[in-house]
DSSP file (Angstrom, degrees, kcal/mol; ACC not computed):
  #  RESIDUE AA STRUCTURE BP1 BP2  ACC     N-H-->O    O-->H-N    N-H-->O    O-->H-N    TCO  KAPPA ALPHA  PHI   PSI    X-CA   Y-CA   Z-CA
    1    1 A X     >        0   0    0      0, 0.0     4,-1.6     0, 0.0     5,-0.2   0.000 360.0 360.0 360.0 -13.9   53.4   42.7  -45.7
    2    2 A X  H  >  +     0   0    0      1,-0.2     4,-1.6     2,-0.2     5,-0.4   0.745 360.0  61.9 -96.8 -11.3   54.3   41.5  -42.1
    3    3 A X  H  > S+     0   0    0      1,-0.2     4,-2.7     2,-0.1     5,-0.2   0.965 110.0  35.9 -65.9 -45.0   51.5   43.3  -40.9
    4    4 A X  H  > S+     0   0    0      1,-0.2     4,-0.8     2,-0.2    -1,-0.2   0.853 106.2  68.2 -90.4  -3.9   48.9   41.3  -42.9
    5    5 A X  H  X S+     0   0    0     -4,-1.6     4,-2.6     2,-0.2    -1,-0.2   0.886 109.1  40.3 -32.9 -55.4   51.0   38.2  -42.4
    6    6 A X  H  X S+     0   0    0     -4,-1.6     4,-2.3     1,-0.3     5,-0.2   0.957 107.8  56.4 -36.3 -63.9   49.8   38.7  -38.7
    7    7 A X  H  X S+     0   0    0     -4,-2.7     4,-2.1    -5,-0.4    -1,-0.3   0.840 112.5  43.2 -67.5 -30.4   46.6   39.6  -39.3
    8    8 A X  H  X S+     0   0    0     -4,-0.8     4,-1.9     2,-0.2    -1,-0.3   0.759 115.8  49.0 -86.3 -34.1   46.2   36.3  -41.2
    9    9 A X  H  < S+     0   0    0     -4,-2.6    -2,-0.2    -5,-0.2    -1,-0.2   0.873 111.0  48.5 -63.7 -37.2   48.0   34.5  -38.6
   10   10 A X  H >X S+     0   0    0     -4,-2.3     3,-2.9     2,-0.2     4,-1.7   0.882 115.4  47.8 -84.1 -77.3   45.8   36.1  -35.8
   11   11 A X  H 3X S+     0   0    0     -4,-2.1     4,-1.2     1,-0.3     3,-0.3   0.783 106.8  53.8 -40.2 -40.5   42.5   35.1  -38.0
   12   12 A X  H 3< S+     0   0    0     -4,-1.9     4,-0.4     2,-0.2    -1,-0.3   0.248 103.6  56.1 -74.2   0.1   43.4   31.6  -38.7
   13   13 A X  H <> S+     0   0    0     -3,-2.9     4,-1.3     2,-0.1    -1,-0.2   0.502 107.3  56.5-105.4   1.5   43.9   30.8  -35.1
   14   14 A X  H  X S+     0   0    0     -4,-1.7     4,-2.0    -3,-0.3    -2,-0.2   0.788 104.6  42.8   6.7 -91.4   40.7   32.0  -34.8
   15   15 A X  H  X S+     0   0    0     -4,-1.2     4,-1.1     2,-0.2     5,-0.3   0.876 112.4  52.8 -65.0 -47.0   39.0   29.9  -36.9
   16   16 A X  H  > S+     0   0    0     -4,-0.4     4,-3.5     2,-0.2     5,-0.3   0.966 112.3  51.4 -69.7 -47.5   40.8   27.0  -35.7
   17   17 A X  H >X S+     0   0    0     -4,-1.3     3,-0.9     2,-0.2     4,-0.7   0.699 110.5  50.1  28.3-107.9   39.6   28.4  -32.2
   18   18 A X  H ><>S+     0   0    0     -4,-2.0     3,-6.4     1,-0.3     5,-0.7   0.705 112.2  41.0   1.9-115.8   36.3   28.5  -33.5
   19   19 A X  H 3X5S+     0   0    0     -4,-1.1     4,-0.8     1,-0.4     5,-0.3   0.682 114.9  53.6  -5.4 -61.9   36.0   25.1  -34.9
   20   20 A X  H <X5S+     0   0    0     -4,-3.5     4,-2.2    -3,-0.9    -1,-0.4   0.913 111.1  43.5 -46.0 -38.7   37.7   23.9  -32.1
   21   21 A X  H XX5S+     0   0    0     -3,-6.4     4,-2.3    -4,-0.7     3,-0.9   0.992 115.4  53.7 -58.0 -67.1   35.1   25.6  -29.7
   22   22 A X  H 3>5S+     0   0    0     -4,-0.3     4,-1.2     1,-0.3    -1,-0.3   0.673 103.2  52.7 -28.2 -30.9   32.3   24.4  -32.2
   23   23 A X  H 3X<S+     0   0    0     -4,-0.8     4,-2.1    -5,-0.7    -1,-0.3   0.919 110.4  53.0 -82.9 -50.2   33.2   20.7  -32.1
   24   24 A X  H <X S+     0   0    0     -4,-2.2     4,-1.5    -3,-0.9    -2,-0.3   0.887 110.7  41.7 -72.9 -30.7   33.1   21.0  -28.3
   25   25 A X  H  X S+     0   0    0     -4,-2.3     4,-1.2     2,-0.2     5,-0.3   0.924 108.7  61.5 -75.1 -24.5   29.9   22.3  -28.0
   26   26 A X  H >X S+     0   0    0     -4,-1.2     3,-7.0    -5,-0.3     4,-3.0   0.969 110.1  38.6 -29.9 -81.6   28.9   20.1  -30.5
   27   27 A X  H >X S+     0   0    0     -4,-2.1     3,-4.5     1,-0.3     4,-0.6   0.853 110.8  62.2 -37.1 -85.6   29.8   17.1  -28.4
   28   28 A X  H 3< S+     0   0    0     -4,-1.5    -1,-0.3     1,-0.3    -2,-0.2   0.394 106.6  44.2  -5.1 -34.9   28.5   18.8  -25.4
   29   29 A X  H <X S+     0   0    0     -3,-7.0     4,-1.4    -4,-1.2    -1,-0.3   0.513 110.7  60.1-108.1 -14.5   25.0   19.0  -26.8
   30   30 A X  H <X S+     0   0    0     -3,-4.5     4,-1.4    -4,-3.0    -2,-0.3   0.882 106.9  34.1 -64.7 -45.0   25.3   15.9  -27.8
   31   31 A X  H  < S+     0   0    0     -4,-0.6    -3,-0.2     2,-0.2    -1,-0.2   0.148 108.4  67.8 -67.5  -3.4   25.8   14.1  -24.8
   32   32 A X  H >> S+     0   0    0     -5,-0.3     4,-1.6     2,-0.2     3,-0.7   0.845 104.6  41.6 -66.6 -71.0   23.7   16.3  -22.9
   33   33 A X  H >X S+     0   0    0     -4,-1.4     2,-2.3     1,-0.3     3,-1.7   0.978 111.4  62.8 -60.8 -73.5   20.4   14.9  -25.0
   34   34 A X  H 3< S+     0   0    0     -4,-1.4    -1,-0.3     1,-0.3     4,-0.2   0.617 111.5  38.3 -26.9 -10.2   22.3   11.4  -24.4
   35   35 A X  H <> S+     0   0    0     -2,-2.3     4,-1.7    -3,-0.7     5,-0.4   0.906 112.7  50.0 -99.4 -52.3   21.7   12.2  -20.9
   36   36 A X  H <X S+     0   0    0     -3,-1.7     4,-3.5    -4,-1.6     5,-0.3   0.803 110.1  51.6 -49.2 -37.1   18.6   13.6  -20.9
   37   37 A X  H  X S+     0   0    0     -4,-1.4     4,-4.4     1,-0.3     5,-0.3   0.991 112.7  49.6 -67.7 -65.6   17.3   10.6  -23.0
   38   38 A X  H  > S+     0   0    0      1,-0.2     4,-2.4     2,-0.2    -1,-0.3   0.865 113.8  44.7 -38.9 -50.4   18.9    8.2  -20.3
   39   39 A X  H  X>S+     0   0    0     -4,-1.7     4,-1.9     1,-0.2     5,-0.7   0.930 109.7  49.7 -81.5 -39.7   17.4    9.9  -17.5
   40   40 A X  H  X5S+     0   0    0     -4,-3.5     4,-3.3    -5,-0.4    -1,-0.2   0.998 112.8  54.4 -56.9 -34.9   13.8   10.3  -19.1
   41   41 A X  H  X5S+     0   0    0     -4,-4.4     4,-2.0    -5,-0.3    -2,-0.2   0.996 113.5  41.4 -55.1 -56.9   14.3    6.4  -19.7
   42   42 A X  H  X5S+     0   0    0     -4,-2.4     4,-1.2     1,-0.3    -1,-0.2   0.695 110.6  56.4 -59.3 -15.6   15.1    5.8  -15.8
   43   43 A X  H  X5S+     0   0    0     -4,-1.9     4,-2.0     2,-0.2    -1,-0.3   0.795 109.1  46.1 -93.9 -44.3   12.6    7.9  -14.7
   44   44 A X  H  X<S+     0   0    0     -4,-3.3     4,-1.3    -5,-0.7    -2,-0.2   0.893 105.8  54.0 -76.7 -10.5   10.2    6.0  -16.5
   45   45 A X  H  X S+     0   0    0     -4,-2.0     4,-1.2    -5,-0.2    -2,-0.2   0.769 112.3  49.9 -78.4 -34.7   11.2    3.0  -15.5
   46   46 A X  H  < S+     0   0    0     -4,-1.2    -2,-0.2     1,-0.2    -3,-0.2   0.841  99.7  62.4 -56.7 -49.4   10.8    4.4  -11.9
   47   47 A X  H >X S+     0   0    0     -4,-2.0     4,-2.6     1,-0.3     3,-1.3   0.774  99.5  53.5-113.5 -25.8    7.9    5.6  -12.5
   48   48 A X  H 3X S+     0   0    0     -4,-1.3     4,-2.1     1,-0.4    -1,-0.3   0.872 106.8  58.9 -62.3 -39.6    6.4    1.7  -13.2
   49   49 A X  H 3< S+     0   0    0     -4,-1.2     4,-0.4     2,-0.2    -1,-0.4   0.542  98.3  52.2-102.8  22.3    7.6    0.8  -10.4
   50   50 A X  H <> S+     0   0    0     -3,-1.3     4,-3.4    -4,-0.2     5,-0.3   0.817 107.8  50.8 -32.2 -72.8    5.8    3.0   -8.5
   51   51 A X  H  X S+     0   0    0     -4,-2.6     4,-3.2     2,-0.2    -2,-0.2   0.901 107.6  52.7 -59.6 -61.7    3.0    2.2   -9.8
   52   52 A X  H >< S+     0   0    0     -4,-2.1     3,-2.1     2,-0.2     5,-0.4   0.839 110.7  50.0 -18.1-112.2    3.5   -1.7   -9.2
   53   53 A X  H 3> S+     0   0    0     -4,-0.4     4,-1.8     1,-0.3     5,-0.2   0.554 111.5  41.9   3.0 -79.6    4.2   -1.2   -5.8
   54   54 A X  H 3X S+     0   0    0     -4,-3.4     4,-2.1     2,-0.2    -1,-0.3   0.924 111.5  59.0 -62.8 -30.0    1.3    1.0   -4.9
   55   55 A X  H XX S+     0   0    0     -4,-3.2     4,-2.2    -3,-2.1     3,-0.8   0.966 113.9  39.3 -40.9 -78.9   -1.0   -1.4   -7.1
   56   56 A X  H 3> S+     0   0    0      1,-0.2     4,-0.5     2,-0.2    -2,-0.2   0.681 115.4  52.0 -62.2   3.9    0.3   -4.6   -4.5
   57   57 A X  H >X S+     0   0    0     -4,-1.8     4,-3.3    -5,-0.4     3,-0.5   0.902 104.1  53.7 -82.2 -40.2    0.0   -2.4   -1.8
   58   58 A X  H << S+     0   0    0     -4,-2.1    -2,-0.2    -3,-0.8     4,-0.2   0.656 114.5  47.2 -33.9 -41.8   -3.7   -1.5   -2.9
   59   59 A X  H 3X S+     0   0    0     -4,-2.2     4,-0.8    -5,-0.2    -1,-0.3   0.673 112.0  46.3 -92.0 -21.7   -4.2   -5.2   -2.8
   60   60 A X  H << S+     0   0    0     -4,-0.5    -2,-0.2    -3,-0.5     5,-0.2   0.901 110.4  48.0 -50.3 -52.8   -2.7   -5.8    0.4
   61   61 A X  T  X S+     0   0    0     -4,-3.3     4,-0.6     1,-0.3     3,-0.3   0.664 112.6  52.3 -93.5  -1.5   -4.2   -3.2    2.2
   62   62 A X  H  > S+     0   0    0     -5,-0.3     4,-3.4     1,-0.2    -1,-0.3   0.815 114.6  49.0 -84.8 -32.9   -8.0   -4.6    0.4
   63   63 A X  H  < S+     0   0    0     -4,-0.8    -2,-0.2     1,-0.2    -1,-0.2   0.020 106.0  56.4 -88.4  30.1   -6.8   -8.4    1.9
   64   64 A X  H  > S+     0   0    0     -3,-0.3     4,-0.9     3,-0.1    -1,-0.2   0.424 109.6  40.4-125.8 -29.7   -6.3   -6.7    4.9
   65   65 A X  H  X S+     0   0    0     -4,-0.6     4,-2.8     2,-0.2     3,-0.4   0.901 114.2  47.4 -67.4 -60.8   -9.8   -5.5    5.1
   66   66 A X  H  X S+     0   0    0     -4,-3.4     4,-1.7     1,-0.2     5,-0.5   0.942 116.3  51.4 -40.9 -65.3  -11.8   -8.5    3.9
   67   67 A X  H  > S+     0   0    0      1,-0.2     4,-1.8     2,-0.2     3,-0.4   0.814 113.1  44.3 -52.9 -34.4   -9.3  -10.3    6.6
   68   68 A X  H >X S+     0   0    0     -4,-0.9     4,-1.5    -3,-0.4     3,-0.6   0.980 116.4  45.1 -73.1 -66.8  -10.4   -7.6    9.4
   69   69 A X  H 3< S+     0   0    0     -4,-2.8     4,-0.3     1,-0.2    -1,-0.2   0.720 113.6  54.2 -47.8 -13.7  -14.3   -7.9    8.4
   70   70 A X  H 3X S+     0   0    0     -4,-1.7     4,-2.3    -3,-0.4    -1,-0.2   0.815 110.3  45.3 -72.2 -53.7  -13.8  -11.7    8.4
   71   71 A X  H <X S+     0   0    0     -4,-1.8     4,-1.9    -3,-0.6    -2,-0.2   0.625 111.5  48.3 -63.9 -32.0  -12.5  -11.4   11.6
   72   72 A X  H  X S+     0   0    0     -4,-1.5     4,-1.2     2,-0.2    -1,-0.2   0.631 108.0  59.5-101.0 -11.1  -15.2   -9.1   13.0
   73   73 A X  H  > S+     0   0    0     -5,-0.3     4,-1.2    -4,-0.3    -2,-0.3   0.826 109.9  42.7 -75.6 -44.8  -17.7  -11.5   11.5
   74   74 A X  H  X S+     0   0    0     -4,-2.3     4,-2.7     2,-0.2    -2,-0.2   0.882 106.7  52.7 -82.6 -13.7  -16.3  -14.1   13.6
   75   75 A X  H >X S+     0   0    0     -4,-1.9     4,-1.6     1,-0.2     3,-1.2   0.991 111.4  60.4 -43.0 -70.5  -15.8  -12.0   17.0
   76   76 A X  H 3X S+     0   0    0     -4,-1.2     4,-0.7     1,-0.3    -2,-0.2   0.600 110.9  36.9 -15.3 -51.2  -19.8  -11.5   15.9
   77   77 A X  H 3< S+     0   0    0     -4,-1.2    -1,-0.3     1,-0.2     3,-0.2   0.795 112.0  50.7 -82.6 -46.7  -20.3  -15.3   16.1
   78   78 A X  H <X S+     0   0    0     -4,-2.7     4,-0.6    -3,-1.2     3,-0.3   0.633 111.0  56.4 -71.8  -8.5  -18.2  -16.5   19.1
   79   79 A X  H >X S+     0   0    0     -4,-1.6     4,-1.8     2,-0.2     3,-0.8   0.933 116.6  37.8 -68.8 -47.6  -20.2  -13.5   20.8
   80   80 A X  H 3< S+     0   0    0     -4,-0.7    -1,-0.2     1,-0.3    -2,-0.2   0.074 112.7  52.1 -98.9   5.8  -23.4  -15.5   19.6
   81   81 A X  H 3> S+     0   0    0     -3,-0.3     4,-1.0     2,-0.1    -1,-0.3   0.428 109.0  49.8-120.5 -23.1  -22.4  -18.5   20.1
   82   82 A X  H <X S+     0   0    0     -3,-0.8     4,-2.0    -4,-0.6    -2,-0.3   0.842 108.7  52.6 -96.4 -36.4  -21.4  -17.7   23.8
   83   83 A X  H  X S+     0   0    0     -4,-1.8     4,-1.0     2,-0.2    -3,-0.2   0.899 113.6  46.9 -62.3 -44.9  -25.0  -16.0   24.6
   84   84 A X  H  > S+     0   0    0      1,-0.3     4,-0.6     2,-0.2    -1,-0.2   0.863 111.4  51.4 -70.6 -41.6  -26.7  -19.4   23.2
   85   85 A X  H  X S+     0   0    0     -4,-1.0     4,-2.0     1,-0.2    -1,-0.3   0.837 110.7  45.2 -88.1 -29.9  -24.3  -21.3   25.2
   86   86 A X  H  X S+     0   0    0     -4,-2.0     4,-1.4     2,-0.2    -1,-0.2   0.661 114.2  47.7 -54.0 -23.4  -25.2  -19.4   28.4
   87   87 A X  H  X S+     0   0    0     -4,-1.0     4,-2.3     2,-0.2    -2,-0.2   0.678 109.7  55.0-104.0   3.5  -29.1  -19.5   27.9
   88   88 A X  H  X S+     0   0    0     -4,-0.6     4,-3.4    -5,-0.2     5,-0.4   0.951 111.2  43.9 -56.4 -76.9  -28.4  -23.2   27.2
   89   89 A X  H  X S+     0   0    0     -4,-2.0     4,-4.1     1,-0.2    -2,-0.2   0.848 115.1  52.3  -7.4 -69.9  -26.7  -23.1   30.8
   90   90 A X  H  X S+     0   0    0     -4,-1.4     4,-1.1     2,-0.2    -1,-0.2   0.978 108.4  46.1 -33.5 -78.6  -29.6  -21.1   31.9
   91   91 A X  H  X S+     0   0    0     -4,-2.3     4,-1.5     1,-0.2    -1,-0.2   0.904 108.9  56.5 -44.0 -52.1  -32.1  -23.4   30.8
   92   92 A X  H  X S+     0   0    0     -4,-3.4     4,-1.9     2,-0.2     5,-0.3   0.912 101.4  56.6 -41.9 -58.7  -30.3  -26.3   32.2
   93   93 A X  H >< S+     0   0    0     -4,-4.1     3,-2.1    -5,-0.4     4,-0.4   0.810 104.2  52.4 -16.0-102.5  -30.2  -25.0   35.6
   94   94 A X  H 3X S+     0   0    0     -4,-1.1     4,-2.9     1,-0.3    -2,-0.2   0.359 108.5  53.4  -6.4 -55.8  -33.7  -24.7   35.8
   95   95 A X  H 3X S+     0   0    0     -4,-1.5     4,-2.8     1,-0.2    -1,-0.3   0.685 105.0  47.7 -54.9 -30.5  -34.2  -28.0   34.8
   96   96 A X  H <X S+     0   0    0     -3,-2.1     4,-1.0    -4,-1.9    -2,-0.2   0.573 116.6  44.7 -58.7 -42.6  -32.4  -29.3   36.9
   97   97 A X  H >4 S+     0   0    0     -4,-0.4     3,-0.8    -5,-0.3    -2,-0.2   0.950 117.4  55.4 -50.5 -56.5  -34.4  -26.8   40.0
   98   98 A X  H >< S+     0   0    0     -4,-2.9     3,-1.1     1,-0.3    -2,-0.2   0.883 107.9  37.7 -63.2 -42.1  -37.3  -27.9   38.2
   99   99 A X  H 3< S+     0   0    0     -4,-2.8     3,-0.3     1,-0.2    -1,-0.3   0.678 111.7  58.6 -62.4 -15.5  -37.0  -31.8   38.3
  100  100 A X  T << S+     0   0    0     -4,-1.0    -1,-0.2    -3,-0.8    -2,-0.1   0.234 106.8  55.5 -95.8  27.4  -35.5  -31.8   42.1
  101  101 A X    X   +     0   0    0     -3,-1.1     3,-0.7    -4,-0.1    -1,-0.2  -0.311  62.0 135.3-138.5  55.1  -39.1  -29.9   42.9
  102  102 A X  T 3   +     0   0    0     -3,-0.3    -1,-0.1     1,-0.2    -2,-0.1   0.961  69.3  56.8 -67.6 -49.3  -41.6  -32.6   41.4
  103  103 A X  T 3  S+     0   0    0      0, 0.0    -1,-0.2     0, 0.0     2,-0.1   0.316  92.9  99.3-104.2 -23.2  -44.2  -32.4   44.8
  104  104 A X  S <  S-     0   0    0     -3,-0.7     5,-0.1     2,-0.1    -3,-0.0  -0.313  84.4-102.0 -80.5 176.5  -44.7  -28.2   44.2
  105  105 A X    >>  -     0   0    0     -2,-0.1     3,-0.7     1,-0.1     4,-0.6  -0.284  33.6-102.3 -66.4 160.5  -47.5  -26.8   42.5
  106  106 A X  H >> S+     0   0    0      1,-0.2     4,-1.8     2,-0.1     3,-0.9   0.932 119.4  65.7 -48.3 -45.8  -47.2  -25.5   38.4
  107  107 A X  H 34 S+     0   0    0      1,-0.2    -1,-0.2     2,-0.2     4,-0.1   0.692  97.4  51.4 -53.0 -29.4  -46.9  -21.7   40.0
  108  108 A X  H X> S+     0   0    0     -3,-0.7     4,-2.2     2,-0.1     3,-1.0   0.930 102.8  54.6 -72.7 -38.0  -43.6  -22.4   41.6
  109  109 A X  H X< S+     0   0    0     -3,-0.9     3,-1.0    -4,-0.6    -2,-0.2   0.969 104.9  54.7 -49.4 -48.8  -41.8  -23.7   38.6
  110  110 A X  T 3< S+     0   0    0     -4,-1.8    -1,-0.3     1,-0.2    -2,-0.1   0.640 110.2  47.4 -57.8  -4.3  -42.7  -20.4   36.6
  111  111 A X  T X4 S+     0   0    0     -3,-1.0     3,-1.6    -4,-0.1    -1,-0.2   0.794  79.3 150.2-102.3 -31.8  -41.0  -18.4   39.6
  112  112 A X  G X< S+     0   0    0     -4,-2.2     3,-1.2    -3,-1.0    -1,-0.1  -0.137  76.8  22.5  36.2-103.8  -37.8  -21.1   39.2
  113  113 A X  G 3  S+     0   0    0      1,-0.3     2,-0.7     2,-0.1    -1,-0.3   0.830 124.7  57.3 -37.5 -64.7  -34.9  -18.3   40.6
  114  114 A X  G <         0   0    0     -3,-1.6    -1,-0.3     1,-0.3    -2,-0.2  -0.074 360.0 360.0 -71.8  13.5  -37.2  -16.1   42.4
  115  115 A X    <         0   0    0     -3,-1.2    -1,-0.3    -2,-0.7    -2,-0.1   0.548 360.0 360.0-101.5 360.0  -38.8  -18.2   44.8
């Protein structure tokens, strides 16, 4: 009898074993998904702002073009605005040759530089 006393003693710390083990993995798998869940949340939540981000960068870097082609439309302009104002120059000269040379002939004026 003390032998299956034992044996019943030996099985039933066992089972509580068992149980015990079983509860802990329980928990274990429980908090596990609890984690998982948390991280898939943060991760999505990262992942929006990602996307934000590279959206206003996407809009930066498009106001950053217009502003460069804006810019190269007006180089364009003071370029064209400084050739106008030089053949203004130009002209003025000339006139200025031409009106202190009333007493030559038409055929000098057209030579005006070159004479």
């Amino acid at each position: 009898m003390k032998e299956s006393y034992s044996d019943f003693s030996i099985i039933k710390s066992y089972l509580e074993l068992r149980k015990k083990y079983d509860a802990e993995i329980k928990a274990f798998k429980e908090n596990s998904r609890e984690t998982e869940e948390k991280t898939r949340q943060h991760i999505a939540l990262l992942e929006q702002e990602v996307a934000k981000r590279n959206d206003y960068i996407k809009a930066q870097d498009k106001k950053l073009q217009e502003m460069s082609q804006k810019m190269t439309e007006q180089e364009d302009q003071l370029r064209q605005l400084g050739l106008q104002l030089h053949k203004i120059k130009m002209q003025t000269v000339q006139q200025t040759v031409a009106a202190q040379q009333p007493d030559e002939p038409e055929q000098s004026r057209r030579r005006g530089f070159f004479k």
